[in-house]
C-alpha positions as CSV (number, residue, x, y, z in Angstrom):
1,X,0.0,0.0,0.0
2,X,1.4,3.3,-0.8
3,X,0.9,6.8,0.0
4,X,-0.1,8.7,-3.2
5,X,-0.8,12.0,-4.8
6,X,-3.3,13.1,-7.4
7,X,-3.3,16.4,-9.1
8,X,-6.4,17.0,-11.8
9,X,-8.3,14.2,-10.1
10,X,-11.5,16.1,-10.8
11,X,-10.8,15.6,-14.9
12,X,-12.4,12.3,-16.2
13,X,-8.6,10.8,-16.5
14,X,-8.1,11.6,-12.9
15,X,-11.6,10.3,-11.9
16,X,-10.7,6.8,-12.9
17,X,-7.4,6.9,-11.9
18,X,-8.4,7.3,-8.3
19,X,-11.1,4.7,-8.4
20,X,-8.1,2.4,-10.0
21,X,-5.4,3.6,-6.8
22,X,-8.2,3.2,-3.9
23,X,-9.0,-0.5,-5.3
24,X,-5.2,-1.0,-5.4
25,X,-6.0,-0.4,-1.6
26,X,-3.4,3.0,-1.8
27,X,-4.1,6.0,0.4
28,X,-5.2,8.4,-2.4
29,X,-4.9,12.5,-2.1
30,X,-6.4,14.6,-4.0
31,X,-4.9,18.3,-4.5
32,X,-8.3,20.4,-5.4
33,X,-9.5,24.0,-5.8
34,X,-12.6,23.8,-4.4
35,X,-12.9,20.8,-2.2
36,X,-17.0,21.4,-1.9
37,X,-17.2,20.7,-5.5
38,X,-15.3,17.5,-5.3
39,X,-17.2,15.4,-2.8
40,X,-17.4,12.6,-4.9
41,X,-14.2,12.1,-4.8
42,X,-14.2,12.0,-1.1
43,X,-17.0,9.6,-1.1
44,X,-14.8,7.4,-3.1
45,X,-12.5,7.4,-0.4
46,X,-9.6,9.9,-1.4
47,X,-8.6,13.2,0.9
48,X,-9.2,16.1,-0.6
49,X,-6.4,18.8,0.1
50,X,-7.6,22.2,-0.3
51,X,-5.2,24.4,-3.0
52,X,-3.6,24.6,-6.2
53,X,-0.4,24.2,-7.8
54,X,0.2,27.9,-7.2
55,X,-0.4,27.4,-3.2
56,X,2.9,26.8,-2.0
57,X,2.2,26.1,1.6
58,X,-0.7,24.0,0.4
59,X,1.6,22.3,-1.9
60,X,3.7,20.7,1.0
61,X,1.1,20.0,3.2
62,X,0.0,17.5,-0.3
63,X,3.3,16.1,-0.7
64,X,4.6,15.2,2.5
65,X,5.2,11.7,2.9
66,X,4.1,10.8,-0.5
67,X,5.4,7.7,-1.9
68,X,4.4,8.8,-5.5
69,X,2.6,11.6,-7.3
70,X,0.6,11.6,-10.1
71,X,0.6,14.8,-11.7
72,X,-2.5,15.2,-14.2
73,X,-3.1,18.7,-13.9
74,X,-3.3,20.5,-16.6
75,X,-4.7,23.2,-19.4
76,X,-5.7,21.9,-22.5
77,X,-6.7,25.4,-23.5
78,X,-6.5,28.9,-22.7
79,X,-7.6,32.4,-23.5
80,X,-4.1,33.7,-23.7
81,X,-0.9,31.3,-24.3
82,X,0.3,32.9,-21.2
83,X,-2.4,31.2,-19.2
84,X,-0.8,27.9,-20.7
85,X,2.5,28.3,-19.5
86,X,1.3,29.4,-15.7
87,X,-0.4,26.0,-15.8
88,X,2.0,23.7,-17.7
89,X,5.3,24.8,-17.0
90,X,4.8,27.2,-14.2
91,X,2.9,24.8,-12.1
92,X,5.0,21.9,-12.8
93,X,7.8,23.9,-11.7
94,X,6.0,24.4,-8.4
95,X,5.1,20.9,-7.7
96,X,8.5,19.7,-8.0
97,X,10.1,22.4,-6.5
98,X,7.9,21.2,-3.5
99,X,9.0,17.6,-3.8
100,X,12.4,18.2,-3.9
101,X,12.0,19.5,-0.1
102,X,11.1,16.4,1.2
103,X,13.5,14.5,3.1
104,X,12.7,11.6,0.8
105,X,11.3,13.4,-2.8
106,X,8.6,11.3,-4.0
107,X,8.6,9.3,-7.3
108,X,6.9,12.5,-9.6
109,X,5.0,10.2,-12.3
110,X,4.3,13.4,-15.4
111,X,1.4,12.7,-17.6
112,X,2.3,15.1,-20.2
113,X,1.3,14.6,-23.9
114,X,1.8,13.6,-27.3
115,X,1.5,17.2,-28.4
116,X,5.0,17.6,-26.2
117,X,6.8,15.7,-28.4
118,X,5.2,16.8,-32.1
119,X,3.8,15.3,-35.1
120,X,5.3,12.8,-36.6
121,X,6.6,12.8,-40.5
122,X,4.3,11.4,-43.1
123,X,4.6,7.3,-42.9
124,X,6.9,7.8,-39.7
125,X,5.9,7.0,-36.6
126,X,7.4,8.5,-33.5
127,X,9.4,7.4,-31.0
128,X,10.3,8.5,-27.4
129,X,14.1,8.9,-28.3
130,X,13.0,11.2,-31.3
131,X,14.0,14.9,-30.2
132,X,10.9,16.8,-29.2
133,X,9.0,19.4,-31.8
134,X,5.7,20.5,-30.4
135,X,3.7,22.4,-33.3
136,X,0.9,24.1,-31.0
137,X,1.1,26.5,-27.8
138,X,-0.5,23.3,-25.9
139,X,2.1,21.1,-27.1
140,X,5.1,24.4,-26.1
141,X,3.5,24.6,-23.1
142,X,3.7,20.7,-21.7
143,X,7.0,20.4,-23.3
144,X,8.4,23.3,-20.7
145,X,6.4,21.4,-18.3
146,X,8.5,18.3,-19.0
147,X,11.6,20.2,-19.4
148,X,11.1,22.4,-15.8
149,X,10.6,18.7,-14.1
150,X,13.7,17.2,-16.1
151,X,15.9,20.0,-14.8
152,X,15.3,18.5,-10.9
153,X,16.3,14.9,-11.9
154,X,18.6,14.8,-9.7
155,X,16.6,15.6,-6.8
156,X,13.2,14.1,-7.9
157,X,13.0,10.7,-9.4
158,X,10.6,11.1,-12.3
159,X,8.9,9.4,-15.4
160,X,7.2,10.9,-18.2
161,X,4.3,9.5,-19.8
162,X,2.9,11.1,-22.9
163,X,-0.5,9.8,-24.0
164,X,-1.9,10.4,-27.4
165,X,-6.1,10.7,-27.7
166,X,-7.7,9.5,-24.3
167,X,-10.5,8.1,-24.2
168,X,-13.4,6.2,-21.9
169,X,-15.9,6.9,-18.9
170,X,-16.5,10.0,-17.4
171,X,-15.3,11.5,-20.7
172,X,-17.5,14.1,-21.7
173,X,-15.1,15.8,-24.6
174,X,-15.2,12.8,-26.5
175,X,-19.2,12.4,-26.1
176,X,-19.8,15.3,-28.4
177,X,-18.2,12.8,-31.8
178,X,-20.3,10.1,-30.2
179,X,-23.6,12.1,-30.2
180,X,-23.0,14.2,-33.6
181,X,-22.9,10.7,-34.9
182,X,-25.7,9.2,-33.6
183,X,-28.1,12.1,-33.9
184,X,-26.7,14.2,-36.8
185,X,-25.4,10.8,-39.1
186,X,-22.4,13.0,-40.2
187,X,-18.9,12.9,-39.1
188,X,-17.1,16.5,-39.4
189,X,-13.0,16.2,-40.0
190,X,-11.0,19.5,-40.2
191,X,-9.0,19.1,-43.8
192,X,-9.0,16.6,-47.0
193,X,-6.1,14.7,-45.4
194,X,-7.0,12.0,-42.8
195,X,-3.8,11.9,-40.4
196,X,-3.1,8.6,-38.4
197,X,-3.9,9.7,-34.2
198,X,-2.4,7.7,-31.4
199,X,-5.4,6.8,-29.0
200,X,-5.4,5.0,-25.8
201,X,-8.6,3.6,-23.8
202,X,-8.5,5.4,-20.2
203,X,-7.9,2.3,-18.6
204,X,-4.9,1.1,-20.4
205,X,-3.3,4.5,-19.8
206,X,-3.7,3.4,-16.2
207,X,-2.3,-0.1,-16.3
208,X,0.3,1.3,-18.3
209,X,0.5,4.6,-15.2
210,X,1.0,1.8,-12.5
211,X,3.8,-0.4,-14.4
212,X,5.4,2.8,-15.0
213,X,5.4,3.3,-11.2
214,X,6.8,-0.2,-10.1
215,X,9.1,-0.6,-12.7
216,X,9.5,1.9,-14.7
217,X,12.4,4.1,-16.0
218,X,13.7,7.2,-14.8
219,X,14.7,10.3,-16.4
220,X,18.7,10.1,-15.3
221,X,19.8,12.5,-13.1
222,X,22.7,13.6,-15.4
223,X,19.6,15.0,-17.9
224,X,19.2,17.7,-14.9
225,X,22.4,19.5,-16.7
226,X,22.7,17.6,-20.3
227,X,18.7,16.9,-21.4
228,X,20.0,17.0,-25.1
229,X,22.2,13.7,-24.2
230,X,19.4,11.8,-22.6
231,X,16.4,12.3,-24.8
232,X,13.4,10.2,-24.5
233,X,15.0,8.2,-21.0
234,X,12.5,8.1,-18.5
235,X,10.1,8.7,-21.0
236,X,7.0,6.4,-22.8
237,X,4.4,6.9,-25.0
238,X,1.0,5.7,-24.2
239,X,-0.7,4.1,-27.2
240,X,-2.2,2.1,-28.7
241,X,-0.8,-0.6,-31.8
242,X,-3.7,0.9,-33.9
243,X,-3.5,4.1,-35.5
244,X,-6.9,5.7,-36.8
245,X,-7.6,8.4,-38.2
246,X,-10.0,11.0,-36.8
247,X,-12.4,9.6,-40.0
248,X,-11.9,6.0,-39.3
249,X,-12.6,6.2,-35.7
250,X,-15.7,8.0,-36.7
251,X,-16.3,4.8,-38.6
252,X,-16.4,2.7,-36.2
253,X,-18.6,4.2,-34.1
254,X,-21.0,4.6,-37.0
255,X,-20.8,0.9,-37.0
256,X,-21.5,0.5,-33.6
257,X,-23.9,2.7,-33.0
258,X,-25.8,0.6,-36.0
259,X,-25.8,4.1,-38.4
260,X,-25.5,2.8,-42.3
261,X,-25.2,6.1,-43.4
262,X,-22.8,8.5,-41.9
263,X,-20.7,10.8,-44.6
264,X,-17.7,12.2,-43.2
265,X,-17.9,15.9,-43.9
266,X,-14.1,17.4,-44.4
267,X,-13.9,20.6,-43.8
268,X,-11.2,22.6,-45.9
269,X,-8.5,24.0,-43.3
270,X,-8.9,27.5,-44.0
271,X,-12.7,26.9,-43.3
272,X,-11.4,25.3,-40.1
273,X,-9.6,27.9,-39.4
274,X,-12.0,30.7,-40.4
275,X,-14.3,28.5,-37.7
276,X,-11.8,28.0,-34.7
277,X,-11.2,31.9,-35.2
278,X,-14.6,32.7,-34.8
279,X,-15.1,30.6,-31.6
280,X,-12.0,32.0,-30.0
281,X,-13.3,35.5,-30.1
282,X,-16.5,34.2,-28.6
283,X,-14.9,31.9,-26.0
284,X,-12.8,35.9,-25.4
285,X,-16.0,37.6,-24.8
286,X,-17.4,34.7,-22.2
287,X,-13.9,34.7,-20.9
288,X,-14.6,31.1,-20.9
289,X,-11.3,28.9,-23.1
290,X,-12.9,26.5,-25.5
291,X,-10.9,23.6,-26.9
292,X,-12.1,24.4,-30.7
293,X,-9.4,26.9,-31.0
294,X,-7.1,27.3,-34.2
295,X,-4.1,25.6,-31.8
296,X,-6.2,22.3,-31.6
297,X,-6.5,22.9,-35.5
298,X,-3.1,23.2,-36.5
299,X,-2.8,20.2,-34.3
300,X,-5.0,18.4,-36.7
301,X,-4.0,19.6,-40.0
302,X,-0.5,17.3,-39.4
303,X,0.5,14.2,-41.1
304,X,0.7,12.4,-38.6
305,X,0.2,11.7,-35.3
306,X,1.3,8.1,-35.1
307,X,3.6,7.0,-32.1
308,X,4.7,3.5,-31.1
309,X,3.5,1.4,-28.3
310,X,7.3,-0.7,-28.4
311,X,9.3,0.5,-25.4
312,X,6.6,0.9,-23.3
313,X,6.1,-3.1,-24.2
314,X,9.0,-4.3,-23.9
315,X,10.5,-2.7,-20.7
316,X,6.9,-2.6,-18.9
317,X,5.5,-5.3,-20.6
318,X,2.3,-3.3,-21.3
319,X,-0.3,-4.3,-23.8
320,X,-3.7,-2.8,-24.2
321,X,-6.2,-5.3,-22.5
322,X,-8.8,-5.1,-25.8
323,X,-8.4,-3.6,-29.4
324,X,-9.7,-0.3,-30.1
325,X,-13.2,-1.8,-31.7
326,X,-13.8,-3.5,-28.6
327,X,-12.8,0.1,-26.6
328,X,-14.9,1.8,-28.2
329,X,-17.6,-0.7,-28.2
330,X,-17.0,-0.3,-24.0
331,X,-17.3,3.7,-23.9
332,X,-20.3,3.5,-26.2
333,X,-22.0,1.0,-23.7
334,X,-20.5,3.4,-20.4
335,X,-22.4,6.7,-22.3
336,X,-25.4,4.1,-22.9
337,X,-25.5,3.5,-19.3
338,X,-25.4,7.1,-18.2
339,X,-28.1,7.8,-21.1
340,X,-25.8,10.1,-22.9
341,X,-26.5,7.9,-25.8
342,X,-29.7,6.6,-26.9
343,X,-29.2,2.6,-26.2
């Protein structure tokens, strides 16, 4: 049994991560804002610290006599890339800065992103020893995230896992392809190209989260001083062995969801663009980010987003416990459940 922390245990990934830790029979902490608005994770049987990544005090009181920490938090958008860097790197910086005080620091266990590292080239696919190239200010901003954690190697042990597209229960940003497809029988994709996506079921991202944990390995503490000489150590990608496209996963959930006519609808990038721009300016006015943004659409205008599942097989000896098909056919019956879907 171990002592653990979770930060962005309120996001869907987070949610079942903690169910997952408190089965395990761990002692589960939760770092949250507004503790009031978290109760169900406290009736799950997690402690709920009050605070943020920018609460120093607060930020001690979480780690102290941690045995791990599982560090979710995160923006995945933002009205101003500024706000993306306070979160990402600035936050990161904060938590292990905090870790590194301990008399014994913690294992820090990074869930960064795909977007981190960059595309891959057309018919490549990427792997954790390429050098990093994010394309978007998401992608900039988790890569300093990374990089402000790499620089305290040699005080915080520390892996980096960078997942691809997550998802599963609780998800409600994924929903939204679900239901357009179910109630609309259409299937809009930004641009004529279809790009091959890296996508991993929330619960194989968490068996792969708790091998990384046990035996997984660590950045070195020499990449404190020389990063360029120890690039992708320490780090895994989270994937799975298929590679879809945006369109083909579409067509699988048509399939599922028993639709025998779903056209996919691409939408030309400047149109996608011309779009995102409108809903940033909106999302301004609300002063509310929105994840249709023209970063998310550059993102999806690559050629490719394809990484491989290899290290993280052979060192860890992770393998997805169903295909993607069978995934999907699981999230579809989870939304079912919840009636987010019409059965």
């Amino acid at each position: 049994m171990a002592t653990v922390l979770v930060t962005g245990g309120s996001g869907f990934i987070g949610r079942n991560l903690i169910e997952a830790l408190l089965m395990r029979g761990d002692q589960v902490r939760c770092l949250v804002r507004k503790p009031a608005a978290n109760v169900i994770l406290a009736d799950l049987g997690a402690e709920l610290i009050a605070g943020d990544l920018h609460d120093h005090a607060n930020l001690q009181t979480a780690v102290k006599g941690c045995d791990v920490v599982y560090h979710l938090a995160g923006a995945t958008a933002a009205i101003k890339v500024d706000e993306l860097m306070r979160v990402n790197r600035d936050g990161t910086a904060n938590l292990v800065n905090a870790m590194a005080t301990q008399p014994n620091p913690p294992l820090l266990l990074l869930i960064s992103s795909l977007a981190a590292a960059g595309p891959a080239a057309r018919g490549q696919i990427r792997i954790e020893a390429d050098p990093p190239a994010p394309i978007s200010n998401y992608g900039r901003s988790k890569r300093a995230g990374e990089e402000e954690a790499i620089q305290r190697a040699d005080q915080v042990p520390l892996t980096i896992i960078r997942p691809g597209c997550v998802f599963g229960p609780h998800d409600k940003a994924m929903l939204t392809l679900f239901q357009t497809i179910q109630r609309f029988r259409f299937h809009p994709v930004p641009g004529w190209r279809h790009p091959p996506l890296s996508w991993i079921h929330v619960q194989d991202l968490i068996d792969l989260m708790v091998l990384a944990v046990e035996k997984g390995e660590r950045v070195p503490a020499a990449a404190a001083s020389h990063p360029d000489e120890h690039v992708g150590e320490g780090i895994y990608f989270a994937t799975a062995a298929e590679h879809l496209s945006y369109a083909e996963f579409g067509a699988s959930t048509r399939s599922i969801l028993r639709r025998p006519f779903m056209p996919v609808l691409a939408i030309p990038a400047p149109v996608s663009m011309f779009m995102a721009s409108v809903n940033e300016t909106f999302s301004w006015l609300r002063g509310r980010p929105d994840v249709f943004n023209r970063d998310k659409i550059r993102e999806a205008l690559m050629e490719s987003w394809a990484c491989s599942e290899e290290k993280s097989h052979r060192q860890l000896g992770f393998e997805p416990a169903a295909n993607l098909d069978q995934r999907i056919r699981d999230v579809i019956a989870w939304y079912q459940q919840q009636g987010w879907l019409w059965s």
